[in-house]
N, C-alpha and C positions, 0 to 999 in steps of 0.2 A: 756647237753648243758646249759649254761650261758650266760646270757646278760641282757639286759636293753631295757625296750620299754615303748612307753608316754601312759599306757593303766592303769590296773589294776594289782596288784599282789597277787593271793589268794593262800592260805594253805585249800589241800583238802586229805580225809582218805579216805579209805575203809575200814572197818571189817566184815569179813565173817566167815562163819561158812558151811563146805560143808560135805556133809553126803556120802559115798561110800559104795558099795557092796562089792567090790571087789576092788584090785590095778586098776586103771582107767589110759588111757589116758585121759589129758585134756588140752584144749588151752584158754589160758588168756588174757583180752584185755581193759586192766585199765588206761595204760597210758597214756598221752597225747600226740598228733602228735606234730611232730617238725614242724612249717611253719614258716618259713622264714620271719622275716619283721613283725609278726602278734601275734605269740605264741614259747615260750620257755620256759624251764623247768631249773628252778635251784635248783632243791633237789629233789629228786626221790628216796623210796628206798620200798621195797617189802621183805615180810617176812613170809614163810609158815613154820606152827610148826601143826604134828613132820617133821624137817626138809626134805627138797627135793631140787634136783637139778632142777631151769627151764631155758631150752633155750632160747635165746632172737631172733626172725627172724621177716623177714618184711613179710605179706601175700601180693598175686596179687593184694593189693590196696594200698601196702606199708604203711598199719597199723602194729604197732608195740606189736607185739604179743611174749608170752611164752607159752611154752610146756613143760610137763615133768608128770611122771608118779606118781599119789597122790597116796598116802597109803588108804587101805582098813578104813571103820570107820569115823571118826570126824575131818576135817583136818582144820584150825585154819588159816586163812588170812589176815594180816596184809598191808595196803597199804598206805602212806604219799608220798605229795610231793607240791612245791612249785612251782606255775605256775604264769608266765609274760602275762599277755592278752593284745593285744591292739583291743579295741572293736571300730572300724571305722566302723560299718556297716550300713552306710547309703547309700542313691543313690546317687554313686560318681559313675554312671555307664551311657553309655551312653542309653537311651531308642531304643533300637533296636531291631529287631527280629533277630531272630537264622536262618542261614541260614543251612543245612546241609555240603553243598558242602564249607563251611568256616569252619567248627569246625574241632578240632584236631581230628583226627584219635581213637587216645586212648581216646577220650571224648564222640563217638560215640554211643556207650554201652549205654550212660544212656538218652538215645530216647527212646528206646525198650523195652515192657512190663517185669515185674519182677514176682517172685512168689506172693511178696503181692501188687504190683503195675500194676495193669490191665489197663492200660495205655488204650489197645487198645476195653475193652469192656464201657471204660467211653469218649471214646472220643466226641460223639454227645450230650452228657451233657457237658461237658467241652467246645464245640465248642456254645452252646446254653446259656451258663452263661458269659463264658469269650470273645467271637470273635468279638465284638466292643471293646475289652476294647482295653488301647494306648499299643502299644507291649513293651518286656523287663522289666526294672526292676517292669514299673506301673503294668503292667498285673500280676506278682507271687505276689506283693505286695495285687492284686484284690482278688487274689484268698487266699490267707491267711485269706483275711478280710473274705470274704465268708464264710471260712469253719470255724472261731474263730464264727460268728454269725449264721450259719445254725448247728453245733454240738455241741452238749453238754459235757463238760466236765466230767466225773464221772469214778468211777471204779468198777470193779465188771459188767459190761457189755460185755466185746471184749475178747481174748484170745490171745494164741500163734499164734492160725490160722483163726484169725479175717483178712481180706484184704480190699482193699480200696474199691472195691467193697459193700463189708457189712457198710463199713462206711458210704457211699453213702446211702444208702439204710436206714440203724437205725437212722444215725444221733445222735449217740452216742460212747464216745471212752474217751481213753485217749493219751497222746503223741506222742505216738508211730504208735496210728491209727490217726490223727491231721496230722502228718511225709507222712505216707503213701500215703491219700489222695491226698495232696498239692503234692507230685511227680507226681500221677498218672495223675491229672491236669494237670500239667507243660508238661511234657512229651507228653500228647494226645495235646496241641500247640507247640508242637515244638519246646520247650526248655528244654534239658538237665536238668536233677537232681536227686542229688544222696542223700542217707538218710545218717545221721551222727548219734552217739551215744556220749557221752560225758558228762559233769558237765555244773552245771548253778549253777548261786550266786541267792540267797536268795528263791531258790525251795522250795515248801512244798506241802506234806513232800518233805526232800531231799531222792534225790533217782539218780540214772543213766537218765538220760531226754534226749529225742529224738527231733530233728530236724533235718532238711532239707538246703540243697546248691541248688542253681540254678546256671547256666552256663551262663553270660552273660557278654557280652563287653569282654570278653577274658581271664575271671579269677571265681571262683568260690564264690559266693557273699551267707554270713548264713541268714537266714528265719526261723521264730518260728511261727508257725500258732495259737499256743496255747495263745500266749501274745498280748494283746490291746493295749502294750506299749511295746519298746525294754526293753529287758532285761537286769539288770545291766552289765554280762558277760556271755557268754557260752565257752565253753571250747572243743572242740573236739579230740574226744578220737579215734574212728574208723570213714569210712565210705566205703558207701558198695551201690549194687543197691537195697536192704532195709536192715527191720530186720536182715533176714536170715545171712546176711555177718559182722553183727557189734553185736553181743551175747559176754559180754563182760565174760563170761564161757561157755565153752562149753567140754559134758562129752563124750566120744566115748565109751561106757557104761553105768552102772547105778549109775547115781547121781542126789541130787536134792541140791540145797541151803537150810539150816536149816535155818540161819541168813542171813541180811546185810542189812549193816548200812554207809551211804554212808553223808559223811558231806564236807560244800565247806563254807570258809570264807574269807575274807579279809587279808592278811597278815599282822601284827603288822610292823613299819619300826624301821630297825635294832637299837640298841642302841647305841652312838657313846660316848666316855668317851674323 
């Protein structure tokens, strides 16, 4: 899809390098969501050597996902494309709370604890830090600040099956456990939020970087708990009610990633003769 929006326009890769046992299924989740009004994609193209055929389907969150079966060995991942941002995300929202008996049906789901989002073993912390604060967007915007000044950024401390729980607890993490947390918060008050995967402009290192959406005023508003200052752009790739659902590879088998190498810049504007 093509168009035009008053935001940012970046050129972002992936290259990868994925290691197999054996012929694998696997499901891929690199591209960028189409959202309407906010993000659009004008060059998109994906390239696996030695060649394969991958399926294009939407998953039950209607991220835009491929599937198809990699060859045993070394398989070679090529990914470019040219993304439209418009980054409005300030509070343009009204300061309200979430009532249940108001929200969408289909937006219900993301109330309710998740595998790494223990919503319901943090709620009396959550009710103990956040339950003065003003409801809606001031309140996730509290808890962002919260959790960017009570953990510590670094790597080499949290895992695959690190949860928001252990976050609470160590007070140390990286984006992903930052994502986690700030749901499970939102969520034990009674706001809707679902975890995102995606690109950010000027990340270091660049890599796949996690954030979070809150549910409020009637539309799904992005939050980075990790930044002191908005971000030039974030980009959303999947989201999911965490981790678990937004794995932007995943092997039904054994595979691991050898490489990847993930870069996001500004687009040059076209040259006109």
């Amino acid at each position: 899809m093509t168009g035009t929006l008053s935001g940012v326009k970046l050129n972002v890769s992936v290259n990868a390098i994925l290691t197999l046992s054996d012929p694998t299924p696997t499901v891929i989740q690199i591209e960028p969501a189409i959202i309407s009004g906010s993000q659009l994609t004008d060059y998109n193209n994906i390239k696996i050597f030695p060649y394969c055929t991958l399926e294009p389907f939407q998953d039950l969150y209607g991220n835009l996902c491929r599937r198809g079966m990699l060859p045993a060995g070394d398989v070679t991942m090529e990914y470019s494309a040219t993304i439209d941002v418009d980054e409005s995300r300030g509070p343009m929202v009204q300061d309200v709370g979430s009532n249940p008996l108001n929200i969408p049906p289909n937006i219900l789901h993301y109330l309710l604890p998740s595998r790494y989002c223990e919503s319901d073993r943090l709620g009396q912390m959550a009710i103990s830090e956040f339950g003065r604060t003003k409801p809606g967007f001031a309140r996730v915007q509290t808890i962002c600040d919260w959790i960017n000044q009570h953990v510590l950024y670094s790597y080499n401390f949290s895992n695959a099956s690190t949860t928001a729980c252990d976050t609470a607890l160590e007070r140390i993490g990286v984006c992903r456990d930052y994502a986690h947390l700030a749901i499970a918060f939102c969520r034990a008050m009674g706001i809707p939020a679902r975890y995102v995967s995606g690109y950010c402009l000027e990340l270091d290192p660049p890599d796949f970087h996690a954030f979070f959406q809150a549910w409020l005023d009637g539309r799904w508003v992005s939050f980075d708990a990790t930044e002191m200052q908005p971000r030039p752009a974030l980009v959303t790739v999947s989201t999911g009610r965490d981790a678990a659902d937004c794995a932007w590879c995943t092997f039904f088998g054994n595979g691991v990633t050898k490489s990847l190498e993930v870069s996001v810049s500004i687009a040059e504007p076209a040259q006109t003769l």
